[in-house]
N, CA, C and O atoms as a DFTB+ gen file, in Angstrom:
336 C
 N C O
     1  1      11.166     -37.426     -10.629
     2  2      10.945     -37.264      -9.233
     3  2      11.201     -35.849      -8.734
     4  3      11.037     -35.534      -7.555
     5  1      11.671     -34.886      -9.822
     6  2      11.912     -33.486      -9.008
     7  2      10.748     -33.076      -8.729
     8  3       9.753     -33.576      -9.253
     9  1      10.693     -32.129      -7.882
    10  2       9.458     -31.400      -7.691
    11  2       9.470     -29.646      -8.912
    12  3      10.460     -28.918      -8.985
    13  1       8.275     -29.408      -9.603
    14  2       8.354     -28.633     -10.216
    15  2       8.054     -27.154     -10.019
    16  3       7.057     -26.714      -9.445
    17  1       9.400     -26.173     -10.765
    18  2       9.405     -25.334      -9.984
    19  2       8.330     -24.059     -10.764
    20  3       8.201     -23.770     -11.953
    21  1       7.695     -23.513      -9.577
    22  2       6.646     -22.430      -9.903
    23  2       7.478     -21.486     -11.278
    24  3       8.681     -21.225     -11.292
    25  1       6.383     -21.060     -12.449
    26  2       6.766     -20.061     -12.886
    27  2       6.358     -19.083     -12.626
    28  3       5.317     -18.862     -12.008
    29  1       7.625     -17.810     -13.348
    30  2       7.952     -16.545     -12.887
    31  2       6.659     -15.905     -13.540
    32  3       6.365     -15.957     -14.734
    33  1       5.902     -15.254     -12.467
    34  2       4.815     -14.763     -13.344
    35  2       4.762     -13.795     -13.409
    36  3       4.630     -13.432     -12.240
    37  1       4.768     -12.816     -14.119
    38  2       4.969     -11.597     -14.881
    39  2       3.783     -10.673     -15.827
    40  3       3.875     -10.276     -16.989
    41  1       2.732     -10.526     -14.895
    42  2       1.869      -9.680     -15.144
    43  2       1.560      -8.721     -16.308
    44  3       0.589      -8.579     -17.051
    45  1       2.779      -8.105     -16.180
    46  2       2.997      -6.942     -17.517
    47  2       4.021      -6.734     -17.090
    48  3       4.508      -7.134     -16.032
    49  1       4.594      -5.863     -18.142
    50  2       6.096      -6.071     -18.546
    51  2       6.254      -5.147     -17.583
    52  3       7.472      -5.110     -17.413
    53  1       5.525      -4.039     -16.529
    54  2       6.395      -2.421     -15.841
    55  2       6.663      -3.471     -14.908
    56  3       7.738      -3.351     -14.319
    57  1       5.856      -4.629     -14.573
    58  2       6.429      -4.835     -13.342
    59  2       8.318      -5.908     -13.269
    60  3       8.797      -6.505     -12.306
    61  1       8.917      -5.732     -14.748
    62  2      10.145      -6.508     -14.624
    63  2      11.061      -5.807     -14.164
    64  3      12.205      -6.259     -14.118
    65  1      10.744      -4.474     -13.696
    66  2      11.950      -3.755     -13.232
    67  2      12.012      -4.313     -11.206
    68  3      13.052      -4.215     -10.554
    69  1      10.803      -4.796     -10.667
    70  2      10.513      -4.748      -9.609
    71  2      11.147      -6.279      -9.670
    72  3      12.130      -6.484      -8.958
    73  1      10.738      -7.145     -10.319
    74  2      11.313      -8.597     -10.174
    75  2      13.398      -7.976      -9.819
    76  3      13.928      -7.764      -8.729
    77  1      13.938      -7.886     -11.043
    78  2      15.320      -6.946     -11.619
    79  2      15.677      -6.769     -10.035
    80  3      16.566      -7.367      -9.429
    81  1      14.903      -5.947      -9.593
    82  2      15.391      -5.189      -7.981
    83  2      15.608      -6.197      -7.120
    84  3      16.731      -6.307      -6.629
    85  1      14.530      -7.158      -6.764
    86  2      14.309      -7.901      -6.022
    87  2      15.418      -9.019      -6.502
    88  3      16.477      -9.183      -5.895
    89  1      15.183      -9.479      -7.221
    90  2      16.840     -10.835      -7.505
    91  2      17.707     -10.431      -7.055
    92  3      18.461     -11.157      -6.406
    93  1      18.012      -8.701      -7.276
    94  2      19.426      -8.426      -7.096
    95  2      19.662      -8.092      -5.620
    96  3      20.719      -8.411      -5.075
    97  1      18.670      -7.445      -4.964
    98  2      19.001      -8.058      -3.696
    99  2      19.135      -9.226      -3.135
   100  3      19.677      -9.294      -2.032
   101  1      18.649     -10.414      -3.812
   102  2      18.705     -11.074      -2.805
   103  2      20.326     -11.687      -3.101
   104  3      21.231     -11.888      -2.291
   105  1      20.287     -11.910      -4.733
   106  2      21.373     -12.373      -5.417
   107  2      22.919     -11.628      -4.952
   108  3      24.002     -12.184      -5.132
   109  1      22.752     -10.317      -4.348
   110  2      23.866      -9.655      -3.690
   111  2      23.828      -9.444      -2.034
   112  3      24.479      -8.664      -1.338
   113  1      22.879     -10.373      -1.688
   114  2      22.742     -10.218      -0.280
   115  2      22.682      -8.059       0.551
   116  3      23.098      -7.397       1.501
   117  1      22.062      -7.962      -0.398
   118  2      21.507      -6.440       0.139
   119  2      20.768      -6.091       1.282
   120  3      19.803      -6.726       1.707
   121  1      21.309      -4.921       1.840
   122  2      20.202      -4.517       3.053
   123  2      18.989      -3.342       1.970
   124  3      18.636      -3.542       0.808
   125  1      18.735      -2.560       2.578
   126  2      17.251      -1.816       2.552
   127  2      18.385      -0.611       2.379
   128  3      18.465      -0.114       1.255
   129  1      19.131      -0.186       3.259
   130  2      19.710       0.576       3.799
   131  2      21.047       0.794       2.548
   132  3      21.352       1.913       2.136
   133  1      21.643      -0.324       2.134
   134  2      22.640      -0.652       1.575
   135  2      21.886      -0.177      -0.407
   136  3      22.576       0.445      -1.214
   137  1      20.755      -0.564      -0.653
   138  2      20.223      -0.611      -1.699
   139  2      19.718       1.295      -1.661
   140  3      19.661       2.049      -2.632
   141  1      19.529       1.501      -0.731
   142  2      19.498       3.319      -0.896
   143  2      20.656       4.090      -0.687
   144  3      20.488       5.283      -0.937
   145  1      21.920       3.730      -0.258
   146  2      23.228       3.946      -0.968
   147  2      23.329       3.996      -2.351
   148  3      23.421       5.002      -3.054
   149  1      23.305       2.791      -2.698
   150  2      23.136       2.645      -4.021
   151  2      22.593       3.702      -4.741
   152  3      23.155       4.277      -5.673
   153  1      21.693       3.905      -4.376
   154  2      20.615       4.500      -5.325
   155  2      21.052       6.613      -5.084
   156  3      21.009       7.658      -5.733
   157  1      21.322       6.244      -4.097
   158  2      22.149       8.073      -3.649
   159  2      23.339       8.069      -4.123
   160  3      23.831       9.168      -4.379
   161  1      24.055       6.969      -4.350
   162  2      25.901       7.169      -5.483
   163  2      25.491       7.665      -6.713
   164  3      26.103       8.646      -7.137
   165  1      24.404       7.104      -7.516
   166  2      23.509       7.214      -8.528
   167  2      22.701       9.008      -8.790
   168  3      22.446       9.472      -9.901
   169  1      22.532       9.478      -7.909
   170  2      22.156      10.821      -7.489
   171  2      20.074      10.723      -7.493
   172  3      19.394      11.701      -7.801
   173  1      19.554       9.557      -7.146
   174  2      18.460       9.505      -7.129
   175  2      17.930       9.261      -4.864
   176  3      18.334       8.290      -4.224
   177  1      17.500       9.813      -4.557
   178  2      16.884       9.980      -3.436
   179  2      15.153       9.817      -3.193
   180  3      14.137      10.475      -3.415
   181  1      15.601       8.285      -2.493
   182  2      13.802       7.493      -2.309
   183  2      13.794       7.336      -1.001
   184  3      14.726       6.681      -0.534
   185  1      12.930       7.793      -0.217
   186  2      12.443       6.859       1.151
   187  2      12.835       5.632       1.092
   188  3      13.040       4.916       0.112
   189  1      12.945       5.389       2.429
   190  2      12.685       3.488       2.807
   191  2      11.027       2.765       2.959
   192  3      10.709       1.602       3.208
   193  1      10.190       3.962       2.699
   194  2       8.934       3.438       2.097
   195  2       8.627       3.016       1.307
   196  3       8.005       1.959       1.196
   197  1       9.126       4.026       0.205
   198  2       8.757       4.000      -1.100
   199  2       9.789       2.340      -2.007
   200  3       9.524       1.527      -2.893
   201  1      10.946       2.616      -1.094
   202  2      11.441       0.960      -1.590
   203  2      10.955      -0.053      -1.449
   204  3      10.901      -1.046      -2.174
   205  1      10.488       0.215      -0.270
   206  2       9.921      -1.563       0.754
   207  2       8.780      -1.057      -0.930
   208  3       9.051      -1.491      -2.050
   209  1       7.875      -0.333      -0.704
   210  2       6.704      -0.619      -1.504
   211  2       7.309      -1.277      -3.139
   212  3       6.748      -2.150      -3.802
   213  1       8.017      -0.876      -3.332
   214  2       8.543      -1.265      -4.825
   215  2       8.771      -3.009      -4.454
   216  3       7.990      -3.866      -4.868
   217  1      10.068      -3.330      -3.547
   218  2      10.362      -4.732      -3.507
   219  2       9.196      -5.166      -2.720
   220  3       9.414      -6.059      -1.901
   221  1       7.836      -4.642      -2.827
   222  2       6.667      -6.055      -2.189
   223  2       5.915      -6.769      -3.347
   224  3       5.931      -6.141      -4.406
   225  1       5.341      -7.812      -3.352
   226  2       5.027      -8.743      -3.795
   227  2       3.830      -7.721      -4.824
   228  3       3.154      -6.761      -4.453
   229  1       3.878      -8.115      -5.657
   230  2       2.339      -7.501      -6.778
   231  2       1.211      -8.154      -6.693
   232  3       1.017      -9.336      -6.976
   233  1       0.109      -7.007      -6.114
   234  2      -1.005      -7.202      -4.784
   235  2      -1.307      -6.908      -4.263
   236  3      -2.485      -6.605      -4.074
   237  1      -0.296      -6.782      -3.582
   238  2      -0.013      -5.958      -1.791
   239  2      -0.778      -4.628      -2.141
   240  3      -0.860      -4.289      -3.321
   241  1      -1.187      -4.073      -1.415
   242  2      -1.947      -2.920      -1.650
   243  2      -1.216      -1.975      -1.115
   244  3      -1.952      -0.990      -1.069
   245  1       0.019      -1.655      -0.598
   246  2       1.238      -0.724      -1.021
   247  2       1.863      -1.399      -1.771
   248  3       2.970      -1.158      -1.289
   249  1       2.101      -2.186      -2.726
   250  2       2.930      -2.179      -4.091
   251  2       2.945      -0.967      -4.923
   252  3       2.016      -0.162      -4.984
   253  1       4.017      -0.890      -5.536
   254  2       4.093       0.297      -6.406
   255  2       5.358      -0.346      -7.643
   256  3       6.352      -1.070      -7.679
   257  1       4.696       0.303      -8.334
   258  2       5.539      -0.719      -9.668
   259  2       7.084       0.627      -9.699
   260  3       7.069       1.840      -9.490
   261  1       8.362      -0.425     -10.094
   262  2       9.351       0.276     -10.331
   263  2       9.047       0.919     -11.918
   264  3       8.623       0.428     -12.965
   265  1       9.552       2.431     -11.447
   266  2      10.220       2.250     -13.462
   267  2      10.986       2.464     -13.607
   268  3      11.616       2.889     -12.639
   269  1      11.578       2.395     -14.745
   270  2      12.469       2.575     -15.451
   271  2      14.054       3.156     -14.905
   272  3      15.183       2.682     -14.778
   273  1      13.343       4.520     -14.669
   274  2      14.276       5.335     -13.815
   275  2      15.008       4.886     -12.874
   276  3      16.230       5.021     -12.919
   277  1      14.454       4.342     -11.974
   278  2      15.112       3.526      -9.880
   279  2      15.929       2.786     -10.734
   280  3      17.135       3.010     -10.622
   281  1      15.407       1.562     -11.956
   282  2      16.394       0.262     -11.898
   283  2      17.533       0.867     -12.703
   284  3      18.620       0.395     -12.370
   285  1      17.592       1.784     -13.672
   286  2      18.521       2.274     -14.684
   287  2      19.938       3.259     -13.532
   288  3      21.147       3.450     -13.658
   289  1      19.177       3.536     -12.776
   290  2      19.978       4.250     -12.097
   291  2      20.391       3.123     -10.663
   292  3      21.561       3.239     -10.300
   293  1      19.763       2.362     -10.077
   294  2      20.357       1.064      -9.529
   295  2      21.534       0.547      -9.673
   296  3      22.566       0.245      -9.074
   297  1      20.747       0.554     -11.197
   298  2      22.445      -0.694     -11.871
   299  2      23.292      -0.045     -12.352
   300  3      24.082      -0.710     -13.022
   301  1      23.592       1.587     -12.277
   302  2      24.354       2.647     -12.458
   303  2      24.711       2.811     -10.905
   304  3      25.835       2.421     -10.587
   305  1      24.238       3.118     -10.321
   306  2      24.621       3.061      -8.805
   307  2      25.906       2.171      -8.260
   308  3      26.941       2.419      -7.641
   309  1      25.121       0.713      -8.967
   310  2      25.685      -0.545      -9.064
   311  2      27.312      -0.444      -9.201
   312  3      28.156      -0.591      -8.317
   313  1      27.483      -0.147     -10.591
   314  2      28.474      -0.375     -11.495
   315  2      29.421       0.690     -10.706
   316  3      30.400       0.144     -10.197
   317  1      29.335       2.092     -10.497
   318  2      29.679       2.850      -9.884
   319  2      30.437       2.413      -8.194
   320  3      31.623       2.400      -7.866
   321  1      29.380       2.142      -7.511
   322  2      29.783       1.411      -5.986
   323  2      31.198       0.377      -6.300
   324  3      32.262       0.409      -5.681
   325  1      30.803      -0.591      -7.536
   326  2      31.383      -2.124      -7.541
   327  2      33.212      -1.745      -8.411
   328  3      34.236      -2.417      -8.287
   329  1      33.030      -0.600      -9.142
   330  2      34.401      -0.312     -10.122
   331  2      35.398       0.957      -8.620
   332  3      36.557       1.373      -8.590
   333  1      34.585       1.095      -7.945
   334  2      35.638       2.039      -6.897
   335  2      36.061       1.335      -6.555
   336  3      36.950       1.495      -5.718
């Protein structure tokens, strides 16, 4: 009787850094604002454009795939923010 849940669909692999981003906001209850902290403890400096475009849906015709770089330095950001 459960209802079944959608799978994670995953296009190609550049776009798992953009899924990565997106869980972890939601999974840490993040702002926009709070997630470019992050990313400036880290020593990387992005617009609030260029993020929204990363965390939108793959499609969207401003999507822009994360790489490598934003999430590596994210979850360095991360670790950094969370051990002070």
């Amino acid at each position: 009787g459960q209802p079944e849940r959608p799978s994670l669909s995953i296009k190609n692999n550049e776009s798992i850094n953009n899924i990565i981003l997106k869980k972890l906001k939601i999974a840490l209850a993040l702002t926009s604002e709070d997630m470019l902290s992050i990313l400036e403890e880290a020593g990387v400096t992005i617009s609030k454009g260029e993020l929204s475009a990363v965390l939108r849906k793959e499609g969207h015709k401003n999507y822009k795939e994360c790489g490598d770089r934003y999430a590596r330095n994210f979850l360095k950001g991360l670790a950094l923010k969370h051990r002070a």
